[in-house]
Legacy VTK file of the C-alpha trace (Angstrom):
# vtk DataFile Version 3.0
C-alpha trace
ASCII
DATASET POLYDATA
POINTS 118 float
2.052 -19.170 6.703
0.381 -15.992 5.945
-0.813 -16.739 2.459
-3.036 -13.847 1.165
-5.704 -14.058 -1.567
-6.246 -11.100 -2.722
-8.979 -12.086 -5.143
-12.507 -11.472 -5.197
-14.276 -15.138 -5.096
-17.256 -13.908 -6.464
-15.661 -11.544 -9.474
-13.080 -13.891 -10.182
-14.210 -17.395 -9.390
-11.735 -18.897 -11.747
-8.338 -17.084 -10.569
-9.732 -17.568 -6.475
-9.324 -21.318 -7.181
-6.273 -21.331 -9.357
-4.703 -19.289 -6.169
-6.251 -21.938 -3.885
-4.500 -24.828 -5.254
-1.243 -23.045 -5.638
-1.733 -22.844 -2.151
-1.247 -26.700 -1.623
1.970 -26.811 -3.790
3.415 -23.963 -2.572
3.153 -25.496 1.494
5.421 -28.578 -0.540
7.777 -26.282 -1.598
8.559 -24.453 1.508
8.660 -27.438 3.738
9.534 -26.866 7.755
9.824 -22.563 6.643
5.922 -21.916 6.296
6.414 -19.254 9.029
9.106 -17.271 7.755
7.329 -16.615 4.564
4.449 -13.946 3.230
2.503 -14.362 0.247
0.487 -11.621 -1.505
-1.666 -12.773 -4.254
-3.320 -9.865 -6.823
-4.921 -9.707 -10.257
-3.356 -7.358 -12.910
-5.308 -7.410 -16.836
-2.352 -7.099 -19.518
-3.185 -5.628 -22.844
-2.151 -7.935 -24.930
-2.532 -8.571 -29.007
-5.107 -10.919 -28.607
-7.126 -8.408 -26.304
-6.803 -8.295 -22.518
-5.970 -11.364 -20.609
-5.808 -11.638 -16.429
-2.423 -12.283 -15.125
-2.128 -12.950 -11.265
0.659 -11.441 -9.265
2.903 -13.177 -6.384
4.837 -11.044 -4.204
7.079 -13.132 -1.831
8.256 -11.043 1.747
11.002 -13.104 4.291
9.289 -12.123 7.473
12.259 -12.095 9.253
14.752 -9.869 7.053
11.731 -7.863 5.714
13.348 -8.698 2.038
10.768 -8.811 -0.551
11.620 -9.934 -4.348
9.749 -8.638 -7.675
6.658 -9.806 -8.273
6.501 -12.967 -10.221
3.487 -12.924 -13.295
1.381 -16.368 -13.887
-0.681 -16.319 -16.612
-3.703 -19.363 -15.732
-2.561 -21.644 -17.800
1.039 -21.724 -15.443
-1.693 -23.518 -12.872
-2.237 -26.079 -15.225
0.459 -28.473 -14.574
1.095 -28.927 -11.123
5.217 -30.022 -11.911
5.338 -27.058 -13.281
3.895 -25.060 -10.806
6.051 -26.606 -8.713
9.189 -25.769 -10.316
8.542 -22.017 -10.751
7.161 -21.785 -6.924
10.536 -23.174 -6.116
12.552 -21.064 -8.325
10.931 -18.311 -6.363
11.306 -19.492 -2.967
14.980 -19.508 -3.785
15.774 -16.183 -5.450
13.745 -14.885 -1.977
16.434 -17.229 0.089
19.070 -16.032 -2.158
17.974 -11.946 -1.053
17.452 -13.060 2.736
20.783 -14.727 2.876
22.268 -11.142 1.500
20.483 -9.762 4.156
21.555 -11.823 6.913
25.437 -11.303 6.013
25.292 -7.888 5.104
23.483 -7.268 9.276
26.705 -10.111 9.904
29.442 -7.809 8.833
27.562 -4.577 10.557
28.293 -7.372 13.931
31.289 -8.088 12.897
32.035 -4.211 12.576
30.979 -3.516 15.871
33.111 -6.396 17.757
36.138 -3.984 19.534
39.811 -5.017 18.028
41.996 -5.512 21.050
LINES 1 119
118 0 1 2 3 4 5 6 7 8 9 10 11 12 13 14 15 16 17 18 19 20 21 22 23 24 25 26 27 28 29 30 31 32 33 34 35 36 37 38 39 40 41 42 43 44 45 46 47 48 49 50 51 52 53 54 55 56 57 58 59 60 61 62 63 64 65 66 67 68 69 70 71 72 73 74 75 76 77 78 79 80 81 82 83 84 85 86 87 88 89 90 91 92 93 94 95 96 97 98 99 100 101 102 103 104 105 106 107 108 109 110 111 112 113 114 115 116 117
């Protein structure tokens, strides 16, 4: 599973090993898949009311369609509870199944197109 960390261990000590352990969870979540999948972890600093605050970034790519999805924000407190990691990893992993499968039966019908009528 190409899982990428992105983050400077030394500059960011605390968000390295946040993206670590999310690491662990997110091998439960995709199961017998851990192939088909890319994960790209960043930093990002919002400006917030409160003053700045580090969010980290997750992009999700299907390696075989080439489908990416938005990247998803966590804020460090999101690595707090490991259930609820959890569930938002696997609300992720399925809106990126939900764009593969598009993918896979829109290149179906372009097949299906090509198959002569006799």
């Amino acid at each position: 599973m190409p899982w990428i960390n992105q983050l400077d261990p030394k500059r960011e000590p605390d968000l390295h090993r946040m993206v670590q352990h999310a690491e662990t969870t997110w091998k439960d979540v995709l199961g017998s898949c851990p192939d088909q999948v890319e994960a790209v972890w960043r930093t990002e600093v919002e400006q917030g009311p409160a003053g700045p605050r580090p969010l980290l970034l997750l992009r999700l790519t299907d390696r075989v369609t080439g489908r990416s999805i938005p990247e998803e924000r966590f804020a460090p407190w999101d690595f707090g509870d490991d259930e609820r990691l959890f569930d938002r990893l696997h609300r992720i992993w399925g809106k990126l199944l939900q764009a593969s499968t598009h993918a896979h039966l829109e290149r179906l019908n372009e097949l299906i197109g090509q198959i002569p009528e006799d």
